[in-house]
N, C-alpha and C positions, 0 to 999 in steps of 0.2 A: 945755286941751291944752298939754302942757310944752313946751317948742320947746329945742332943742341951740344951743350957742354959735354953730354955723355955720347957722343956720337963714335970715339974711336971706344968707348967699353963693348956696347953694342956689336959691332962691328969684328972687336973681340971674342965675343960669345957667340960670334957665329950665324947672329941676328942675317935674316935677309933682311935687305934696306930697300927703302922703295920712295918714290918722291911723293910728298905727299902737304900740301897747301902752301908748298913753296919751301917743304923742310924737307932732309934726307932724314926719313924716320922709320923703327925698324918693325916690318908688320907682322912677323912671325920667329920663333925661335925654334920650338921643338915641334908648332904643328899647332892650326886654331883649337884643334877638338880638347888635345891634351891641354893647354894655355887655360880653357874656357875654363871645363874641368876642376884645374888646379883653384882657378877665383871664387868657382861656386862652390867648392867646401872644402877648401884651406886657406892658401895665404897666396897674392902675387904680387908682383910691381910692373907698373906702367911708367917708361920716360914721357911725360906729357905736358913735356917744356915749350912745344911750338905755341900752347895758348898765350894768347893775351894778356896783359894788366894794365890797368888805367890806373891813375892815384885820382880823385875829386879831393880836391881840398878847399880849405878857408869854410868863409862866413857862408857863402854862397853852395857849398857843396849839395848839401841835400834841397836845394832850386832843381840845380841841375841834374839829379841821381831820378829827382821826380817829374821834370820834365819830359827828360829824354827815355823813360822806362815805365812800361807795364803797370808792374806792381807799386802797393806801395811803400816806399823805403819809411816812411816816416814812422813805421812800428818795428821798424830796427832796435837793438840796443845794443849795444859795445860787445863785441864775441858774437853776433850772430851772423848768419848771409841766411840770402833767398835769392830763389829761382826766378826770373824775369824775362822781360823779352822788348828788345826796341821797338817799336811800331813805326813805319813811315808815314806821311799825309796822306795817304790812299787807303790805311790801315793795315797794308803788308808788314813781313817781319825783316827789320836791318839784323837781327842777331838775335838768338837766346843767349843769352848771359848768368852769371852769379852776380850778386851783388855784396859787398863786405864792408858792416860796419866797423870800423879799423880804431878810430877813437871819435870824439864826439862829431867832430866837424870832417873825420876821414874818412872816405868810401874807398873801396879796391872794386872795379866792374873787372871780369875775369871774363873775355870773349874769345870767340873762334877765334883758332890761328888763320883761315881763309880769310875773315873778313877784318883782320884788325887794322889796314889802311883806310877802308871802306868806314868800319864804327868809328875809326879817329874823326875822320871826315865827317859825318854826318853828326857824331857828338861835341865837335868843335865850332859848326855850324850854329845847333842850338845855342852853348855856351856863348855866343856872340853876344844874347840879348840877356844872358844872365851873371856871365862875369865871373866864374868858379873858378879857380887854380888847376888846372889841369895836365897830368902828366904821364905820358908815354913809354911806361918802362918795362916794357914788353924784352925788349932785348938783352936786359939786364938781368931779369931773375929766369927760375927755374921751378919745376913743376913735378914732385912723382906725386902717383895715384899707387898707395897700397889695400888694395882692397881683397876682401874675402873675412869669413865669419872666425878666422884665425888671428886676424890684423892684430886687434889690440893685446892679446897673450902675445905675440910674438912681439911685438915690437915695444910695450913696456917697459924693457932692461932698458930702453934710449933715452927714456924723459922719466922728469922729478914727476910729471903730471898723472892725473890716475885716467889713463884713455878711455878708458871705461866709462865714467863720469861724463863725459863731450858728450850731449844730445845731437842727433842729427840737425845738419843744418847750425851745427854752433862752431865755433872755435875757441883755440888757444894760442896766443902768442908765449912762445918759450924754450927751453932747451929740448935739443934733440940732436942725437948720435955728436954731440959734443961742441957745436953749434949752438950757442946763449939765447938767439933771439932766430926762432922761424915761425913760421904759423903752420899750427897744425889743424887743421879743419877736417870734420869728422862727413864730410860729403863725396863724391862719384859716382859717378854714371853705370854703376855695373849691376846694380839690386843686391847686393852680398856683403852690405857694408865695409867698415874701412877710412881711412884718412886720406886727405890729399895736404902736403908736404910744400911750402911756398918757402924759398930761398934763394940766396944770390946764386949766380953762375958760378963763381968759385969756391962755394959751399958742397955743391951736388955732388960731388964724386966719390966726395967722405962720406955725407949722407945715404949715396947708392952704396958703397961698400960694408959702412956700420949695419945698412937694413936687410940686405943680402947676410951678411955673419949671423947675426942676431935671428932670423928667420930664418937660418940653417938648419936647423931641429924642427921646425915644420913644413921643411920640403916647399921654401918660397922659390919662385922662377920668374924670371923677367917676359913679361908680357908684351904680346906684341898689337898694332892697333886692329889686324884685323877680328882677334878676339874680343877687345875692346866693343866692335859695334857687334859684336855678336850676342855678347852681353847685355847691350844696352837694346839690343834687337828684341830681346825676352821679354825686356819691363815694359816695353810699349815707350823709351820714349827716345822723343824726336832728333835727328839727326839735321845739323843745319845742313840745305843745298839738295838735300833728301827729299826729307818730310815737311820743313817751312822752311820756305825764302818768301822772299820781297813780293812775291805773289799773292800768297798766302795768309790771310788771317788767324791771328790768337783764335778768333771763334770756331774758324775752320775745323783748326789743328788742335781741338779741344783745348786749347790754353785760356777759358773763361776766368779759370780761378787765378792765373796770373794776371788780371787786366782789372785792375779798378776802377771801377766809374767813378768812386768817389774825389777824384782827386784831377786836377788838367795835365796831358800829355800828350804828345803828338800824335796825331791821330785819332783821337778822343771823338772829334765830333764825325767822323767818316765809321768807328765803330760802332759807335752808338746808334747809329742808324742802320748797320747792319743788324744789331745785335734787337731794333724797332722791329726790322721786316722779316727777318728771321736769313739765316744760310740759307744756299743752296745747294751744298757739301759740305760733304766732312770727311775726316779722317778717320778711319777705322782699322781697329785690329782683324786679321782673319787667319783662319787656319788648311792648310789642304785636307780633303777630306778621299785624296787618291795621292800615289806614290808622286813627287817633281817639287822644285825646288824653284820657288818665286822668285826671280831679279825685276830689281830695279830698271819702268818703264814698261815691263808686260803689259798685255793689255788685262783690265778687267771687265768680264762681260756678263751680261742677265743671262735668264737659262734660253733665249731665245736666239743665243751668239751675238747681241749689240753689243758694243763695246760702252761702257758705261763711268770709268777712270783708268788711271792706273796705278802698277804698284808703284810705291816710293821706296820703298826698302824692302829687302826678300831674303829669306837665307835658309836653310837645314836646320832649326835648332838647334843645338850640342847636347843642351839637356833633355830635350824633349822627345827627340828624335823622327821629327815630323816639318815638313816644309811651313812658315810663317812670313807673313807680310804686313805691310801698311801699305792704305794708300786713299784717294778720295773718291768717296761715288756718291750722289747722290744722295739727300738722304732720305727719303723711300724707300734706302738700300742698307741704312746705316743700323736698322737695329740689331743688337745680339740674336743669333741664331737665325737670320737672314741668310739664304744662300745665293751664293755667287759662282763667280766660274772664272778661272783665271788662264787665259789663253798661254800655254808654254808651247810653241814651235808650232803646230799645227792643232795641236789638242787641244782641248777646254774641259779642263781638271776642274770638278768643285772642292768646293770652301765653303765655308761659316765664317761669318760676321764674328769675331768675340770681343770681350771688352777685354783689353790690356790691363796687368800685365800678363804676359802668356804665361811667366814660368814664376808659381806660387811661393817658392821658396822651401 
């Protein structure tokens, strides 16, 4: 079991630790509801050092950032990232990903911690016929996610930069909690905006101490992963291994707007002809419309009891206070305000179809 740089603070604080993509990573501290709570309208920290990073470098990088990926990188500029997604030769998904323009000819891919032997492998693969500099330094650095609508007031006393200023989806390379060079990028998975924090492994502990001080006066607390997808559970979006794997299509999984036609990528000519004859599924949001609490793999069924998908992710809300799910059916079944019925234990509770995200802000 791999353990992150901050594994004995965690462990400190009382963190339960649980195994989790091959990391001992800690999935609760004072309780999901309170964690969630505290992200959606103040301030929290997530250790979310198990992810990935790749380096693309040289003449070739952006060959390979655009072969092996969805979107297209070539409308990058220095300080920005986008959302993306590997496609395989069948059209499934090897990863969602970040992509980070780092300097002209520098990309940083930021992938699941589950699959980063897998994305090596399969973007190493490609790289064979392109020839990029490519490099594995996943084990070296370190990852917080500070997020909530408090982030940037609290944590301003750390950096010369004006946090405020970062658009989403942009970054900064520069000082922080006393540390000359980390990247501060104004992205994460929660809806509540907030920064995610890129630095060496030997950096992290200052930086988790300085941010913890500094967000003492807004009541910041160390978040654990399982509010993490409770979060991400809200906005509608996809959790790898979930919602898409190598099954799965961008088109499926509503990821259209990551997938450009205009540019070649693996996979290219298997979606395109998906994307000619139309799906057969899709992914969709829904809500319970009686009391029970969707997991992962229930059945979903018409109102006639067939079973017609299922969920892919399920949870209680925090904020909402009402059972939510994804998952794929059909799409005859797919539009908003479409009812459904989702089989818990012997029951078939209905639902509604909605469009993601559940929870407006």
């Amino acid at each position: 079991m791999k353990e992150t740089a901050l594994t004995a603070v965690h462990q400190s604080l009382g963190a339960k630790m649980v195994p989790f993509a091959g990391y001992l990573m800690p999935v609760s501290y004072a309780g999901v509801n309170a964690e969630h709570e505290c992200v959606r309208k103040g301030v929290g920290v997530f250790d979310v050092s198990h992810m990935g990073e790749f380096l693309v470098e040289g003449p070739n990088a952006l060959d390979l950032v655009q072969k092996a990926c969805s979107n297209d990188a070539s409308k990058l500029v220095i300080g920005k990232a986008q959302y993306s997604c590997m496609p395989n030769a069948g059209g499934g998904i090897v990863d969602d990903l970040i992509v980070y323009r780092v300097k002209e000819d520098t990309y940083m891919l930021v992938v699941n911690a589950a699959n980063i032997q897998k994305d090596w492998d399969h973007i190493s693969e490609i790289n064979e016929h392109v020839g990029a500099e490519l490099r594995n330094i996943s084990d070296d650095y370190s990852l917080l996610a500070i997020q909530g609508p408090k982030a940037a007031e609290a944590m301003q006393s750390l950096t010369s930069v004006d946090l405020t200023a970062i658009p989403f989806y942009s970054f900064e390379v520069a000082d922080f909690a006393d540390i000359p060079y980390v990247i501060i990028s104004a992205t994460g998975y929660t809806g509540s905006g907030g920064f995610e924090i890129y630095c060496k492994n030997s950096e992290v502990e200052q930086i988790w101490n300085k941010v913890m001080e500094a967000g003492a006066t807004y009541d910041i607390q160390p978040i654990g992963l399982a509010a993490r997808d409770t979060l991400r559970l809200e906005m509608g979006y996809c959790l790898y291994g979930n919602d898409i794997d190598d099954t799965t299509s961008p088109l499926e999984a509503g990821l259209g707007w990551i997938t450009k036609f205009t540019k070649d990528f693996t996979g290219k000519t298997w979606l395109e002809t998906q994307k000619e004859m139309g799906i057969s599924r899709k992914l969709v949001g829904f809500e319970l419309l009686e009391r029970g609490i969707p997991r992962k793999d229930y059945i979903i069924a018409d109102e006639e009891g067939l079973g017609i998908g299922q969920v892919t992710s399920g949870t209680m809300a925090p904020s909402l206070g009402k059972g939510i799910g994804m998952g794929y059916v059909p799409v005859a079944f797919s539009e908003p305000g479409t009812e459904i019925f989702v089989q818990i234990r012997k029951n078939l509770l209905r639902a509604v179809v909605v469009k993601p995200p559940f929870y407006k802000g």
